[in-house]
N, CA, C and O atoms as a Maestro MAE file, in Angstrom:
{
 s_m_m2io_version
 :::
 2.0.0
}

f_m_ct {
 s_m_title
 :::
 protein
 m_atom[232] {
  # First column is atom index #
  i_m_mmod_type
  r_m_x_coord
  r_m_y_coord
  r_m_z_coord
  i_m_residue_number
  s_m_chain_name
  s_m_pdb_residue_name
  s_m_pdb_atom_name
  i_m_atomic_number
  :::
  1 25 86.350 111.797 115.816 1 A "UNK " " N  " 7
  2 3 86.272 110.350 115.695 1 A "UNK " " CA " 6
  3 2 86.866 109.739 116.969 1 A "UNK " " C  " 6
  4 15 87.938 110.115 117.444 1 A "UNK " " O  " 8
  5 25 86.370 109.112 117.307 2 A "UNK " " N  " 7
  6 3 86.756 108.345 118.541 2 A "UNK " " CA " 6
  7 2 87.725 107.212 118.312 2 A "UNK " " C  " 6
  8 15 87.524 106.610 117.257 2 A "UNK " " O  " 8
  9 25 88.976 106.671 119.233 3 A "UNK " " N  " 7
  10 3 89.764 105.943 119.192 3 A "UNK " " CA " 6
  11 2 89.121 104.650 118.414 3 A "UNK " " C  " 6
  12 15 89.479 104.114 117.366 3 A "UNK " " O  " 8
  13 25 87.656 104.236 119.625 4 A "UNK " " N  " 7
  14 3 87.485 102.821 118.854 4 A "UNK " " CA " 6
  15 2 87.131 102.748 117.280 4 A "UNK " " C  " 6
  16 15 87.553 102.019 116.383 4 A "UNK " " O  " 8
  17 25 86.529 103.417 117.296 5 A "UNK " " N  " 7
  18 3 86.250 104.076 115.740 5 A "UNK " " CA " 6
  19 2 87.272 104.296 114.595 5 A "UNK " " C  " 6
  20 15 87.232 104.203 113.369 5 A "UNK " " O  " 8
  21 25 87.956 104.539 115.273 6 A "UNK " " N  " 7
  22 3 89.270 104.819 114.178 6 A "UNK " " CA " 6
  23 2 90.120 103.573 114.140 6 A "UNK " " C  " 6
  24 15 90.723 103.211 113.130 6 A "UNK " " O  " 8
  25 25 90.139 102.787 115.567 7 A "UNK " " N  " 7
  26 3 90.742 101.311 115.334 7 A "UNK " " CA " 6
  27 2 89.593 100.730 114.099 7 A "UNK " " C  " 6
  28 15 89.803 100.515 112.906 7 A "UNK " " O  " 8
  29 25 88.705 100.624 114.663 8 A "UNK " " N  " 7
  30 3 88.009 100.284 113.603 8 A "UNK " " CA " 6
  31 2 87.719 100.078 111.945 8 A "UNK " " C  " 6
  32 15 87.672 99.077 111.231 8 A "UNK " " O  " 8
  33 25 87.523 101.748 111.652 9 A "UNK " " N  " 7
  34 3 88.331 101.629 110.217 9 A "UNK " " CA " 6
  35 2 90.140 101.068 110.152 9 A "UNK " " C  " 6
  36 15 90.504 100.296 109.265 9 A "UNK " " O  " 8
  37 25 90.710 101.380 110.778 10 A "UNK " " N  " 7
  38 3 92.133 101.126 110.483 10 A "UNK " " CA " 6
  39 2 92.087 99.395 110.324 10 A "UNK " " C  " 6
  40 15 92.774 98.837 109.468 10 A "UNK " " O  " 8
  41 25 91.131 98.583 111.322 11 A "UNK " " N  " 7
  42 3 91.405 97.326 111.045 11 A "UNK " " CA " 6
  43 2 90.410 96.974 109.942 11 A "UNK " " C  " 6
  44 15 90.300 95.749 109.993 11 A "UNK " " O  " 8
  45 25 89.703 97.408 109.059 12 A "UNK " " N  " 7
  46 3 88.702 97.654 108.617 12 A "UNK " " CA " 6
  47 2 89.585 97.574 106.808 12 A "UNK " " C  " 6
  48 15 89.184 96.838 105.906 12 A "UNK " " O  " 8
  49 25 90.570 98.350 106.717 13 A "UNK " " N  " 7
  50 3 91.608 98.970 105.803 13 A "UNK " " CA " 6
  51 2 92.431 98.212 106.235 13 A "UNK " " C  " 6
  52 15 93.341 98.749 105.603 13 A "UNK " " O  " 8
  53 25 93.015 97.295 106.847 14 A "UNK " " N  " 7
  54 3 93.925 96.603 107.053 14 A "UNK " " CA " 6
  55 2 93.488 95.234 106.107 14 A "UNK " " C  " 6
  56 15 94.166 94.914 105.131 14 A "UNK " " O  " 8
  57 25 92.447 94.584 106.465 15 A "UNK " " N  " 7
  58 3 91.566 93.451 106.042 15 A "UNK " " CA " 6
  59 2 91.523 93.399 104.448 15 A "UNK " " C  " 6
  60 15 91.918 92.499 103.707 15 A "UNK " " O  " 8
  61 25 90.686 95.125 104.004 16 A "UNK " " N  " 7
  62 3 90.706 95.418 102.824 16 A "UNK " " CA " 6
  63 2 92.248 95.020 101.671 16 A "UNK " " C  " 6
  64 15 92.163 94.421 100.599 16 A "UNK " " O  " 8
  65 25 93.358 95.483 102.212 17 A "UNK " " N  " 7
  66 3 94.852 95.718 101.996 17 A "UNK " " CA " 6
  67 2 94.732 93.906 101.546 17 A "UNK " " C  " 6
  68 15 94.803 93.386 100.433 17 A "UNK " " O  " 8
  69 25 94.540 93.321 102.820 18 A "UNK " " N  " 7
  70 3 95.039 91.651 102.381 18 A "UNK " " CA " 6
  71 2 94.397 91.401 101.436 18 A "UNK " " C  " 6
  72 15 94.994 91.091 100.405 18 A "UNK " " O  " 8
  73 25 93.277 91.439 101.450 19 A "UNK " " N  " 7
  74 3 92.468 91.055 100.270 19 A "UNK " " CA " 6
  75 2 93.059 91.427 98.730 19 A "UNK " " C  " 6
  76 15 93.244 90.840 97.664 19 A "UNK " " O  " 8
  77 25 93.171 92.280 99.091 20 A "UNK " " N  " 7
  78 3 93.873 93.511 97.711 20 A "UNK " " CA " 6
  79 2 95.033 92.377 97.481 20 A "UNK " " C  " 6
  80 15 94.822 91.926 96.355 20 A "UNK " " O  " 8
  81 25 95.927 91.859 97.938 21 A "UNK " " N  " 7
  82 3 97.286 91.397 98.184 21 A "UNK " " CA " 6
  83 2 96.620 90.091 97.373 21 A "UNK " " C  " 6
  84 15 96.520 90.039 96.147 21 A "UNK " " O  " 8
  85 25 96.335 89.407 97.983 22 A "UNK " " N  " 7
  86 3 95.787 88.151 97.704 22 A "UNK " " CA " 6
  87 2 94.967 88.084 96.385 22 A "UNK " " C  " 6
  88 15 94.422 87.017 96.103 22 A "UNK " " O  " 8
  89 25 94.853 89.074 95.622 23 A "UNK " " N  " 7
  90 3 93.622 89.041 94.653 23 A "UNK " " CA " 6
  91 2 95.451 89.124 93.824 23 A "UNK " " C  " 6
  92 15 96.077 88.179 93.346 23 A "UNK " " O  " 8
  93 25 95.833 90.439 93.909 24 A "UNK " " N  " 7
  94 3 97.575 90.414 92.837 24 A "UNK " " CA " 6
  95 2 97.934 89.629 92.773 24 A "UNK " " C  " 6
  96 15 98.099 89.022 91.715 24 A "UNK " " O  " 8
  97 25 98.373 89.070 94.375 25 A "UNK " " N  " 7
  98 3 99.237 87.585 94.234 25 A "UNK " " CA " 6
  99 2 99.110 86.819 93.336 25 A "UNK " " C  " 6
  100 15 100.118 86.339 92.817 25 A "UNK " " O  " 8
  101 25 97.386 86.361 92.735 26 A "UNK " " N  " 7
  102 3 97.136 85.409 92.068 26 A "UNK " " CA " 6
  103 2 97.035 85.386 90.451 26 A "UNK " " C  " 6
  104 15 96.588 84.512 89.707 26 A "UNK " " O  " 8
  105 25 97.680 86.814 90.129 27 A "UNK " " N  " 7
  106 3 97.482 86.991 88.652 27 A "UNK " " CA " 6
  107 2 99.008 86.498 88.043 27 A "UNK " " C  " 6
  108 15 99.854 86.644 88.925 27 A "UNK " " O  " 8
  109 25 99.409 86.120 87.162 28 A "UNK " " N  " 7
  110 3 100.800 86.063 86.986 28 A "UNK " " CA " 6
  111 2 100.919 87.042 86.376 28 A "UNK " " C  " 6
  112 15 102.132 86.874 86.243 28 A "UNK " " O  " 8
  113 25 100.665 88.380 85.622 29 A "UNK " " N  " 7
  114 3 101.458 89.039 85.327 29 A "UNK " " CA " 6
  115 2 101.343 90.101 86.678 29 A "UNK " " C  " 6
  116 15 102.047 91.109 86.631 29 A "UNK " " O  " 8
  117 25 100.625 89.926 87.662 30 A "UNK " " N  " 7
  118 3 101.169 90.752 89.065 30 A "UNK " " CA " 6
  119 2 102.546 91.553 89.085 30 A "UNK " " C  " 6
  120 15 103.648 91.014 88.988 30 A "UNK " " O  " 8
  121 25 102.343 92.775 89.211 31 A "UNK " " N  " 7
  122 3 103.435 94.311 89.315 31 A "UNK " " CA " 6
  123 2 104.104 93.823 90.813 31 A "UNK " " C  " 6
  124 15 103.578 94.153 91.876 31 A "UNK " " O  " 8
  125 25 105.260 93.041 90.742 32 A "UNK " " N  " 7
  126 3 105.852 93.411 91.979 32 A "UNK " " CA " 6
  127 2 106.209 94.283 92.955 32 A "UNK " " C  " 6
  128 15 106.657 93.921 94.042 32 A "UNK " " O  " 8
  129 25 106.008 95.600 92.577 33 A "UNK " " N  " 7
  130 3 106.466 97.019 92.834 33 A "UNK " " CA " 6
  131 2 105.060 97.196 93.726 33 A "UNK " " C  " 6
  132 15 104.974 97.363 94.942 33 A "UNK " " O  " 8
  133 25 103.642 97.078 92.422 34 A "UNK " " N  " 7
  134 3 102.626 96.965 93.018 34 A "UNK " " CA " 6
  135 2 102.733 96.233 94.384 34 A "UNK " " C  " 6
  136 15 102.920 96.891 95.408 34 A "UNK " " O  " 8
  137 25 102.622 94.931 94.414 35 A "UNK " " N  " 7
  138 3 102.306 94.282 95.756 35 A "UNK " " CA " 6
  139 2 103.049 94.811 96.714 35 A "UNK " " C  " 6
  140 15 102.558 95.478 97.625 35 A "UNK " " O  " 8
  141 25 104.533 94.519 96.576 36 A "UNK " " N  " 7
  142 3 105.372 95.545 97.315 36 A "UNK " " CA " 6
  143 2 105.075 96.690 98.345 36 A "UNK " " C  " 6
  144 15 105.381 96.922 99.515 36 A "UNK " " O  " 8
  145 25 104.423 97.224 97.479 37 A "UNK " " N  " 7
  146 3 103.778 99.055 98.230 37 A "UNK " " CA " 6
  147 2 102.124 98.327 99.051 37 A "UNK " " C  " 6
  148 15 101.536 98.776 100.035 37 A "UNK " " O  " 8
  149 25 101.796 97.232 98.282 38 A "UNK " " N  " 7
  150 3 100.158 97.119 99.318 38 A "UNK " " CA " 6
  151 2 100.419 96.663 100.341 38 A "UNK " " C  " 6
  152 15 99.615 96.737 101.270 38 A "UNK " " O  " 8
  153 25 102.210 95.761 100.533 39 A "UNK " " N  " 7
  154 3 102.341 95.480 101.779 39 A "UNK " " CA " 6
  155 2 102.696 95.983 102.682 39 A "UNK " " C  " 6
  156 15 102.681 95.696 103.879 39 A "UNK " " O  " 8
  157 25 103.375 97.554 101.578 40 A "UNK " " N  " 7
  158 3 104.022 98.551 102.668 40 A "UNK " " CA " 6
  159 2 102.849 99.291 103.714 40 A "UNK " " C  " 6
  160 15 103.058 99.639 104.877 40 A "UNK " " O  " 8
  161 25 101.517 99.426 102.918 41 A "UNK " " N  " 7
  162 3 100.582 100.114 102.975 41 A "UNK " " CA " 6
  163 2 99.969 99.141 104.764 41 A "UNK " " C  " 6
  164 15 99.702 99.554 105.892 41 A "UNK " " O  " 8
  165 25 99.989 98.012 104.228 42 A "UNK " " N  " 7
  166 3 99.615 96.844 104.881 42 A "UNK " " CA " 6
  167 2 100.406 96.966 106.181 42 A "UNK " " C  " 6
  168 15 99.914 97.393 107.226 42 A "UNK " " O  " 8
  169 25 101.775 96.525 106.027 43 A "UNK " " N  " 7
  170 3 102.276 97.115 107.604 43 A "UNK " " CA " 6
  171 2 102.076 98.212 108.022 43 A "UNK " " C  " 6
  172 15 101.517 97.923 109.080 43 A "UNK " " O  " 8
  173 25 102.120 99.605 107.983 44 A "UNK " " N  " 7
  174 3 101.916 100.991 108.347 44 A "UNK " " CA " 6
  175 2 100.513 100.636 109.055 44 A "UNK " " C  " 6
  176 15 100.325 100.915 110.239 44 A "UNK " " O  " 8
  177 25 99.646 100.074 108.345 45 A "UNK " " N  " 7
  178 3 98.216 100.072 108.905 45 A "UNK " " CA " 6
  179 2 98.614 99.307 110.537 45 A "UNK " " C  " 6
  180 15 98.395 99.836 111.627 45 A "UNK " " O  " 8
  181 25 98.919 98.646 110.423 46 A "UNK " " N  " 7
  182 3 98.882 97.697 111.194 46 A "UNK " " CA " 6
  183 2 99.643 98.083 112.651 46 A "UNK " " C  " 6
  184 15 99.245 98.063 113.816 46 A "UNK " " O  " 8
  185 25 101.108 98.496 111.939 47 A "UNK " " N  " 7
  186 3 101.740 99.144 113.294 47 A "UNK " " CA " 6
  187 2 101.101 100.311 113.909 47 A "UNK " " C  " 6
  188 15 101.473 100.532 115.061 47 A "UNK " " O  " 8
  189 25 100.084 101.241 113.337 48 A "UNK " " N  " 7
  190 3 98.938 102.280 113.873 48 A "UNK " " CA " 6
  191 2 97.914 101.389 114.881 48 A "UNK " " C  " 6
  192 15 97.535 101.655 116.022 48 A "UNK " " O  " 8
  193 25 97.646 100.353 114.110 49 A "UNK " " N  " 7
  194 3 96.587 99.546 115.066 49 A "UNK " " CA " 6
  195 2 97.225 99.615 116.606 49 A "UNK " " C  " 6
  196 15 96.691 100.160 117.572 49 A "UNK " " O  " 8
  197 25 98.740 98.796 116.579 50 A "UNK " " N  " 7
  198 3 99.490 98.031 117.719 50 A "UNK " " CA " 6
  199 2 99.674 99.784 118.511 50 A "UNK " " C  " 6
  200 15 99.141 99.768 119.621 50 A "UNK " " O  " 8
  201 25 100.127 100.817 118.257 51 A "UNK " " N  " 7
  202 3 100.286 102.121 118.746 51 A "UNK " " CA " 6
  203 2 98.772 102.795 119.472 51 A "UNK " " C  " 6
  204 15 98.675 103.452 120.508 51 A "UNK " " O  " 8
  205 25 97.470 102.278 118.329 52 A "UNK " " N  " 7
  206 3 96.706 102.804 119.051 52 A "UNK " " CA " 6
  207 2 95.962 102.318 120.332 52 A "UNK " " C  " 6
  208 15 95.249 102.945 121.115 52 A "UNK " " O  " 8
  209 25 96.453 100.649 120.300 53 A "UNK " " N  " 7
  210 3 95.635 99.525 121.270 53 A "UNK " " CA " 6
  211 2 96.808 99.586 122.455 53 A "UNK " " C  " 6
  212 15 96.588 99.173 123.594 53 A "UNK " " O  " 8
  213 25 97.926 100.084 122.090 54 A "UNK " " N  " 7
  214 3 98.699 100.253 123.345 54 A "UNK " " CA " 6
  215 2 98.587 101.314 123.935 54 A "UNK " " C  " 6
  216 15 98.895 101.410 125.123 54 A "UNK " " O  " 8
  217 25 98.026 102.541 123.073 55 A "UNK " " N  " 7
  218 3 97.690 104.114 124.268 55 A "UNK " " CA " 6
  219 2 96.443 104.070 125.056 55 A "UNK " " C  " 6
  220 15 96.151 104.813 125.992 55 A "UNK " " O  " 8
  221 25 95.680 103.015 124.513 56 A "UNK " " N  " 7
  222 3 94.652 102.723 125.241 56 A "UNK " " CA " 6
  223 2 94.020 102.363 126.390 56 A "UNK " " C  " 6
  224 15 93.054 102.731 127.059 56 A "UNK " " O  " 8
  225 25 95.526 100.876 126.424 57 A "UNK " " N  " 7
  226 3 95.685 100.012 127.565 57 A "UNK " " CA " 6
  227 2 96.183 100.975 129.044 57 A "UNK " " C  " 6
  228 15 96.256 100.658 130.231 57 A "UNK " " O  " 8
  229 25 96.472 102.295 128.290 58 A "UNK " " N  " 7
  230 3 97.929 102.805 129.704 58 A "UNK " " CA " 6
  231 2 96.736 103.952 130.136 58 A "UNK " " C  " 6
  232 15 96.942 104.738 131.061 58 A "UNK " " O  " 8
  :::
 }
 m_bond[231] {
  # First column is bond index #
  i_m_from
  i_m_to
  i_m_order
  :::
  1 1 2 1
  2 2 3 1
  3 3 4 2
  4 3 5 1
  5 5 6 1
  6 6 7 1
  7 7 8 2
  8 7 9 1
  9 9 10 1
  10 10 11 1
  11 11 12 2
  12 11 13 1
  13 13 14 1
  14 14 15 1
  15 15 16 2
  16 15 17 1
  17 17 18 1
  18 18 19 1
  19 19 20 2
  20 19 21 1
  21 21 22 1
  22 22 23 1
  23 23 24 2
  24 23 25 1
  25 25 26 1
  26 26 27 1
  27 27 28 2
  28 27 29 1
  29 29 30 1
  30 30 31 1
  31 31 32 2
  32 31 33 1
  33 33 34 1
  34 34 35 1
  35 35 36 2
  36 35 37 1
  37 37 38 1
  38 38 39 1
  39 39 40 2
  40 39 41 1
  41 41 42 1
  42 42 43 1
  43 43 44 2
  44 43 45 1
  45 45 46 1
  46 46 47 1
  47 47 48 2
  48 47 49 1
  49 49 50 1
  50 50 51 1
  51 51 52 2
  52 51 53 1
  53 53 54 1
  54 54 55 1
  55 55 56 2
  56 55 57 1
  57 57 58 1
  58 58 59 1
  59 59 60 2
  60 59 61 1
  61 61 62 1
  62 62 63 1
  63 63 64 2
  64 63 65 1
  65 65 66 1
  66 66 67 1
  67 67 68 2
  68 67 69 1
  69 69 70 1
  70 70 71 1
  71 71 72 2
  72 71 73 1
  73 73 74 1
  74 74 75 1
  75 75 76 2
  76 75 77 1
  77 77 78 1
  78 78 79 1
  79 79 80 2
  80 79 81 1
  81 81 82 1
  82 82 83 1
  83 83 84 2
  84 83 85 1
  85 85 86 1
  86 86 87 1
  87 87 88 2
  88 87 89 1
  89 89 90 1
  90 90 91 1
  91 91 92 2
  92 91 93 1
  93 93 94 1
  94 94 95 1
  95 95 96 2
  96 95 97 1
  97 97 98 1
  98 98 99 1
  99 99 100 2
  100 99 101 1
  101 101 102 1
  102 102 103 1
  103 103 104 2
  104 103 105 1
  105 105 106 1
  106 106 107 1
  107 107 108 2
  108 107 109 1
  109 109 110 1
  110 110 111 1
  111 111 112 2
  112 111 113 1
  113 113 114 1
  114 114 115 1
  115 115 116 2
  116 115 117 1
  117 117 118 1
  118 118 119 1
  119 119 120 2
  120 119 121 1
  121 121 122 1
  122 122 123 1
  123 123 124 2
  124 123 125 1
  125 125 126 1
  126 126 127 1
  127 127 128 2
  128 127 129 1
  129 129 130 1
  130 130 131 1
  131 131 132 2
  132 131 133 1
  133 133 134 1
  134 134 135 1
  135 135 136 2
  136 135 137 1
  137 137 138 1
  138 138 139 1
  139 139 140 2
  140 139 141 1
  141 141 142 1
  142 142 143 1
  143 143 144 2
  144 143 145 1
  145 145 146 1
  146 146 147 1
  147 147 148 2
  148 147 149 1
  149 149 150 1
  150 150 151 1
  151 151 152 2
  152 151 153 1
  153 153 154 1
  154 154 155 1
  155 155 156 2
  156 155 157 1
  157 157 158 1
  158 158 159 1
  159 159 160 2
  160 159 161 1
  161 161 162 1
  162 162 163 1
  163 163 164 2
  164 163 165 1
  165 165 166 1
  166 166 167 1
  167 167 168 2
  168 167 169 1
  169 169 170 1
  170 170 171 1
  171 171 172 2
  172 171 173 1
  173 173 174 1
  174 174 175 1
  175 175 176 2
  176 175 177 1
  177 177 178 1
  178 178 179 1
  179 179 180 2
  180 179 181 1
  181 181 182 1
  182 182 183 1
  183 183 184 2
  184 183 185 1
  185 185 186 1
  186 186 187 1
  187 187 188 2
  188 187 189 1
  189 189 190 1
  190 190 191 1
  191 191 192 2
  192 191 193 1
  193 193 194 1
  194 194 195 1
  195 195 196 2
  196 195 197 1
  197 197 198 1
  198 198 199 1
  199 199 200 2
  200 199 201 1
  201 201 202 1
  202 202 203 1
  203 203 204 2
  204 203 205 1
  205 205 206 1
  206 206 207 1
  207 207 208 2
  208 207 209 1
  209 209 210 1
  210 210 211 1
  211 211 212 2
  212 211 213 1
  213 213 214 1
  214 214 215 1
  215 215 216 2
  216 215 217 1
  217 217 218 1
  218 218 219 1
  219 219 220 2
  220 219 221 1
  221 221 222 1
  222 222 223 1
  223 223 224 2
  224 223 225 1
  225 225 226 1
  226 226 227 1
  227 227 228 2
  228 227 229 1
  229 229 230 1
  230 230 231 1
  231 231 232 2
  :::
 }
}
């Protein structure tokens, strides 16, 4: 798989994650624990993005 490709899905699964977030957020009996972990899921994605767009640049 190629870098852009893999940024790709990763921002791809990042997008997905908010959505996910935003759909819990709006239920009131929403699992805090749940959202919690989609945001953990949510940053991890994200700091991979910033790691892979910076090995790129160099």
């Amino acid at each position: 798989m190629s870098i852009q490709s893999h940024l790709s899905e990763l921002e791809r699964r990042h997008a997905s994650l908010e959505k996910e977030i935003a759909v819990a957020s709006l239920h009131p009996s929403a699992d805090s624990l749940e959202i919690a972990e989609l945001k953990r899921r949510k940053l991890q994605i994200k700091d991979e993005i910033a790691k892979l767009k910076t090995e790129t640049r160099h």
